[in-house]
N, C-alpha and C positions, 0 to 999 in steps of 0.2 A: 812754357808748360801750362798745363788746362790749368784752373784750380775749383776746388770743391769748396763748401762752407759748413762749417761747422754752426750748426743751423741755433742751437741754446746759446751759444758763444757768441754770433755772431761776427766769425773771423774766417776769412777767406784764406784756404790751404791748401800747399802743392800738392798731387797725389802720392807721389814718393817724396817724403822728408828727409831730415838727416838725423840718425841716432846720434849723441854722443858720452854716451857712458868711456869708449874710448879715449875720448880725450883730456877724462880725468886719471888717466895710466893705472887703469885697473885690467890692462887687456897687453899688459909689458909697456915700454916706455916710448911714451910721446913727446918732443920737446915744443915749448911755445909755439916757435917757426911755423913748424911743420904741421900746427895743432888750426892754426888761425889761416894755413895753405887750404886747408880741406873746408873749411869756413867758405874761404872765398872760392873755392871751385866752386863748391854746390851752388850758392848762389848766384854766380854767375850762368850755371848751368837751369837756373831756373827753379832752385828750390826756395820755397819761402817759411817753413815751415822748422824749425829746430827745437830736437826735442833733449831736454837734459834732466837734471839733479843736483839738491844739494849735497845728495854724497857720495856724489862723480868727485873721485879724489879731492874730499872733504871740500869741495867748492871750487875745486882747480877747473872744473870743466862751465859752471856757470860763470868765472872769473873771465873764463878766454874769451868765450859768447859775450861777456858784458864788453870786454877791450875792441874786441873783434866790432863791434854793433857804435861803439864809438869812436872808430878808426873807417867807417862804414855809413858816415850818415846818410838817414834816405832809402835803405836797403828793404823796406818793407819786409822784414824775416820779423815773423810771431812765433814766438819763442815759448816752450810750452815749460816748465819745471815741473819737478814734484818734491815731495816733503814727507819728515816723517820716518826715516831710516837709518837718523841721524842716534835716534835715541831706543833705551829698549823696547821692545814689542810688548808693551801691555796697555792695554785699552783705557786706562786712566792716565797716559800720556798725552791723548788727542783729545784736549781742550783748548778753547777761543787763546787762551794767554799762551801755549806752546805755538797755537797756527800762528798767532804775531811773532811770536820771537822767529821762526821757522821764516815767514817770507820777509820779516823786515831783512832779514840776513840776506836771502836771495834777492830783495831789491838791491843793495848796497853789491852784492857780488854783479848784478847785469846791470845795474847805473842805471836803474830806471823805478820810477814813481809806481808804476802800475804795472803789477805781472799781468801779461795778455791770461796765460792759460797757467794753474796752480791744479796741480794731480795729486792725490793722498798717494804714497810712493806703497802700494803692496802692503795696506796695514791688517793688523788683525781683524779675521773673518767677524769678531763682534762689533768692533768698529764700524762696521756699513751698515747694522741696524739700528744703531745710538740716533737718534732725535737731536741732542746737542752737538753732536760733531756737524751737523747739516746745516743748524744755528749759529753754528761759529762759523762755518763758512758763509753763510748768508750774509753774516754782516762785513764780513772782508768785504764783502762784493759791494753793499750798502757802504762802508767808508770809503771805500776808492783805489785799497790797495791790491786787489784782486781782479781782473776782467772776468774769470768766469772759473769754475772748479768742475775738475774731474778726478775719475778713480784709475788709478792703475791696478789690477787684478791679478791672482794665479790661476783661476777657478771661475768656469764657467758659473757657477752658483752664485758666486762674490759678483761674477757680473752681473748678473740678472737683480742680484739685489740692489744695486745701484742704479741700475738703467731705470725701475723704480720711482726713482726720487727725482722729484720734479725739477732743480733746479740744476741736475748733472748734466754738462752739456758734453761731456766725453768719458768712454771705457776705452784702457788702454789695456790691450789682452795679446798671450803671444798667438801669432796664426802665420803658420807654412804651411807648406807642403807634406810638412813632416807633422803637424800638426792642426788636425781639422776638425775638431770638438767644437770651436765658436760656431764653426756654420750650422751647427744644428737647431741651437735657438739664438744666442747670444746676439747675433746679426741681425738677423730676421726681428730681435726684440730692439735691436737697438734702432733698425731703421725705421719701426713701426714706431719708436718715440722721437724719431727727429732726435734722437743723442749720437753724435760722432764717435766713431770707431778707429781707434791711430794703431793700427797694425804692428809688435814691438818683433825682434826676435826672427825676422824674416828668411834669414838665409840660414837658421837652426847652429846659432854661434858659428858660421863660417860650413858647417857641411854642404852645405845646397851650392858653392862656390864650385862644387868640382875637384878643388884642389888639393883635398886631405887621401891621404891612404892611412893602412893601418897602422903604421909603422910612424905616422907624424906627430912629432911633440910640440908643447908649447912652453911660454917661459913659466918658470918658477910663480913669477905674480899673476898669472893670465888664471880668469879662473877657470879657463878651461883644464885647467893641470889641477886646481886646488877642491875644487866645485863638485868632481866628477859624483861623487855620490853623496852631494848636497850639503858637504861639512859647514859651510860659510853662509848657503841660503837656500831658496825653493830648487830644487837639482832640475825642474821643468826651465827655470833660466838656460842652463845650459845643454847644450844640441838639443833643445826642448824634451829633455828625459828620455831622449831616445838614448839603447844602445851606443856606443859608439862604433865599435867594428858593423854593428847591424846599418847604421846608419850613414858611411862610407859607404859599402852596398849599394842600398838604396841610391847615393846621390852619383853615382858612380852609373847606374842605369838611367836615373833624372839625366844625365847629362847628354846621353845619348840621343832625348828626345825630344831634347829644346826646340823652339819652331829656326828657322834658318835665319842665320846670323845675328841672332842672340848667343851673347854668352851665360851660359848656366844658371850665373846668378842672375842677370837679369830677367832670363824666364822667370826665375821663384820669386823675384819684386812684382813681375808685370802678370804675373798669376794671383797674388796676393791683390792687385788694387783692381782686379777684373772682379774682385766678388762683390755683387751689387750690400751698399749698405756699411764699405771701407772707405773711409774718410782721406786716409793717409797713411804709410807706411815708413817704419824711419829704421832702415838701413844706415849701419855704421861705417864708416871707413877707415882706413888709417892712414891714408894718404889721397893727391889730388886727387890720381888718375880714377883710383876706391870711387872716391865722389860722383865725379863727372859719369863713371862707367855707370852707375846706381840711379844717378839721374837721367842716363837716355834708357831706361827700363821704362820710364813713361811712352816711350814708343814704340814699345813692344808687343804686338795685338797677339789675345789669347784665344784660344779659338775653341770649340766643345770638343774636337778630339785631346788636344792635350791637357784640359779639364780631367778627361777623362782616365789621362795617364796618369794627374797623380791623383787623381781618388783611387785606381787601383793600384797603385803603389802603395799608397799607404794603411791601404785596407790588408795587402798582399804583407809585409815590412813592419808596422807599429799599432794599428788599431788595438787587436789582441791585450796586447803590452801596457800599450797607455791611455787608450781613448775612455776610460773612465776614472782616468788618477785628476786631468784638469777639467 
């Protein structure tokens, strides 16, 4: 697989990555095995790029990444975390001694000296203007325990404020098909600063897949069952705020018009890493085949008429609805 660079970071990245908030069994249940299976498919399929959290089931998912990466020497996977989720949402939590306790943890969970890439994980909207929080991270990066820091975002705004600051070397923001507010500016801003863009949310929690009707349920803990109108966190996490019977619909017509021999999702991966100014996109799995299928989405060329399908889908379907909530 090609790879791209994360140009402030200085880290060279697959164009489809690997999500894994899954593998900290917040999406129903993963066992170890099966957690470190999808690990090594991707990788093998040519992903280099994994993206997690420390509160992917309170550390369980940076714990497998860290086992997995030492069961794995050599494997060149830059492993991105983020921080910050762990604790309540108020703006006087994101200080230099919470960012040390926060990645020493995350070292000791991936078994390693120097996190590649460190992401503020979705913190409050004042948090991205604080002067000190950017000085705290500055000097992770000046002691050696940080490679390089990024923002994770809900809000076109949150991102713009961050792409800003000179030393962010990536916004991670959600962008489908079902969801096309970055491309208005956020993109276009982020590649005019040389700041990396990691695509989250790709397949809109599994809709863009094809495979949901209205009638499908999920488990008890997935938050797609708990989430649905935002009780637990931003409701744009899940099926990226769309409807859900609206957004069945939609993917139900998306699927009709995939290019030939693509399946569904991989159109909506290989649509997402076709917009100039996307760094990488991290597609989850829950098993190998998940992986492997997510990573030949890198071979999937996009072309201006099916460009064009889903902007009028989603102009037709969610604009209305949601294109001024992120």
């Amino acid at each position: 697989m090609e790879t791209r660079i994360l140009t402030r970071a200085n880290l060279d990245v697959s164009p489809v990555g690997l999500g894994t908030w899954q593998l900290g069994a917040d999406w129903g249940e993963v066992d170890a095995a099966e957690a470190k299976a999808v690990l090594a498919a991707a990788a093998e399929a040519g992903v280099t790029f994994f993206d997690t959290a420390d509160a992917y089931g309170d550390g369980r998912s940076e714990t497998l990444i860290g086992e997995f990466l030492q069961e794995n020497p050599g494997s060149q996977i830059t492993v991105a975390t983020k921080m910050g989720r762990r604790v309540d949402q108020l703006p006087e939590n994101f200080t230099l001694a919470s960012f040390r306790e926060w990645t020493d943890r995350s070292r000791r969970n991936l078994q390693t000296d120097t996190l590649d890439l460190v992401q503020l994980h979705c913190p409050p909207t004042a948090v991205l203007s604080d002067d000190a929080v950017y000085d705290g991270l500055d000097t992770l990066v000046g002691e050696g325990s940080i490679g390089a820091y990024g923002i994770s975002v809900e809000t076109a705004e949150e991102a713009l404020t961050a792409i800003a600051r000179p030393n962010v070397a990536s916004v991670q923001i959600i962008l489908n098909a079902f969801r096309l507010k970055p491309l208005d500016e956020v993109v276009p801003a982020a590649r005019a600063a040389g700041v990396g863009i990691i695509a989250r949310v790709p397949l809109a929690s599994g809709l863009l897949s094809g495979k949901y009707t209205a009638e499908t349920t999920f488990a008890e803990n997935d938050h797609r069952s708990y989430n649905r109108s935002g009780e637990a966190f931003d409701v744009g996490e899940t099926f990226s705020g769309v409807d859900f019977d609206s957004g069945v619909a939609a993917a139900r017509e998306f699927a009709t018009l995939v290019p030939q021999g693509a399946t569904p999702a991989q159109a909506a991966i290989a649509w997402v890493i076709a917009q100039p100014g996307v760094s990488t996109v991290i597609p989850g799995a829950r098993n190998a085949e998940q992986a492997r299928g997510n990573a030949a989405a890198a071979d999937v060329r996009i072309d201006e008429a099916f460009d064009a399908v889903v902007r009028e889908l989603y102009d037709r379907y969610f604009r209305e609805a949601i294109h001024h909530r992120w």
